[in-house]
C-alpha positions as CSV (number, residue, x, y, z in Angstrom):
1,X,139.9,50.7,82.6
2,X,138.5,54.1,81.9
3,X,136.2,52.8,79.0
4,X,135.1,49.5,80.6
5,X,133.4,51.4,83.3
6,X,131.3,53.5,81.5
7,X,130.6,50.3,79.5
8,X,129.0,48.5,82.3
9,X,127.3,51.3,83.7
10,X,125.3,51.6,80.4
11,X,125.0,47.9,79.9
12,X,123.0,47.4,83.5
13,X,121.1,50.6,82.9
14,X,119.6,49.3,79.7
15,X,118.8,45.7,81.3
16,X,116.6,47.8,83.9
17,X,114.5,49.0,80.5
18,X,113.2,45.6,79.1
19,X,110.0,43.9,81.1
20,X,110.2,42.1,84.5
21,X,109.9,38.7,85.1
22,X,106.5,39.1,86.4
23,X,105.3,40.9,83.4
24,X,102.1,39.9,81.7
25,X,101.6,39.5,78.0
26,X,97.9,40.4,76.7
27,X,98.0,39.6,73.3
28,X,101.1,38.7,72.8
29,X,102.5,42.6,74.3
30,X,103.5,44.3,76.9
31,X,101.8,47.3,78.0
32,X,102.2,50.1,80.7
33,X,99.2,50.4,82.7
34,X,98.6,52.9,85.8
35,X,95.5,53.6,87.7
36,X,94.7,56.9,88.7
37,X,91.9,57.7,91.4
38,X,91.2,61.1,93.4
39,X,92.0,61.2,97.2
40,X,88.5,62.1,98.7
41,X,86.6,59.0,96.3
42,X,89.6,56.2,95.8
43,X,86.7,53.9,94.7
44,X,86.5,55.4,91.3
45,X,89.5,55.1,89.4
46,X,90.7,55.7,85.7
47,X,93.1,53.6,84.3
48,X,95.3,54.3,81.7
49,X,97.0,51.6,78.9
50,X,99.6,52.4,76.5
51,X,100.7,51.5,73.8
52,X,97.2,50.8,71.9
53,X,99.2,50.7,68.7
54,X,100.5,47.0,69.7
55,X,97.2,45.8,69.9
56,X,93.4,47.3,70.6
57,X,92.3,43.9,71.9
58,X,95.9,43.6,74.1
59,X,95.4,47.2,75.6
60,X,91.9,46.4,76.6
61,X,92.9,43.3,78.5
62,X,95.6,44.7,80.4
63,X,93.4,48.3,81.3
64,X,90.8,45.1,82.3
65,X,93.4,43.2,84.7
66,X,95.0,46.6,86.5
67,X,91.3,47.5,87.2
68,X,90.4,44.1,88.2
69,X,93.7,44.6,90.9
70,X,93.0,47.8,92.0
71,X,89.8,46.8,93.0
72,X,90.6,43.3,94.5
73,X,93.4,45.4,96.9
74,X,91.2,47.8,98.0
75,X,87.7,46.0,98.7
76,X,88.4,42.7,98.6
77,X,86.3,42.0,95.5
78,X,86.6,41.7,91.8
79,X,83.7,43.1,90.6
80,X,84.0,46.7,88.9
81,X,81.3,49.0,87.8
82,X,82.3,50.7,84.5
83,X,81.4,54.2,83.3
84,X,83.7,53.6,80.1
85,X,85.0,49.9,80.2
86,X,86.7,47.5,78.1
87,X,84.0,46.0,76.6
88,X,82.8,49.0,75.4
89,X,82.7,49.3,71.0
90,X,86.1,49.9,69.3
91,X,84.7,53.9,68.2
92,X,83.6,54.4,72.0
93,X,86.6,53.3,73.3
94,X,88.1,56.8,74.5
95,X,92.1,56.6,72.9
96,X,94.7,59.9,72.6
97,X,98.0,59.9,72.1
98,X,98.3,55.7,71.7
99,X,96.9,55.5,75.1
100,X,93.2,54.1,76.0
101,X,91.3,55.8,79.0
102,X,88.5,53.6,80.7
103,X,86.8,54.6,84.1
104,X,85.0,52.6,86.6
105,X,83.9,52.1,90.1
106,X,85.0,49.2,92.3
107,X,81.6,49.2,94.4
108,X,81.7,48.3,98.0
């Protein structure tokens, strides 16, 4: 008995690390998004996608949909004003540390 509990603890703690059920594949991957705005100006936001190893096009997509969120919860509306966005060219695309950086505005 004094094995088997340590056992299960580390067998549920490692089924809390794979992807939810509600996760969304872009391009056949997960990836971790989080959007980051400042307190006095919440409508701009940066948004921040990792990893951009698994797939440029995949990274993109998901920085793209957490944007496209953000904004819908806060104003309502979908549309996003980008300073750097995904559609940007592959050597503008602003990437350090397997992570891609894209800022934008959901206008109000």
């Amino acid at each position: 008995m004094r094995f088997v509990t340590p056992l299960l603890i580390a067998a549920l703690a490692l089924t809390a690390c794979g992807p939810d059920e509600d996760d969304i594949l872009f391009d056949g991957q997960f990836f971790r998004a989080k959007i980051d705005s400042d307190r006095g100006s919440r409508e701009d936001f940066t948004v921040a996608v990792s990893p951009v190893s698994a797939s440029l096009t995949g990274a993109r997509e998901a920085a793209r949909y957490e944007a496209t969120v953000y904004c819908v919860n806060r104003d309502g509306s979908s549309a996003i004003h980008w300073e750097v966005g995904p559609d940007a060219p592959d050597e503008a695309l602003p990437v350090l540390d397997d992570t891609l950086y894209l800022k934008g505005t959901c206008p109000q």
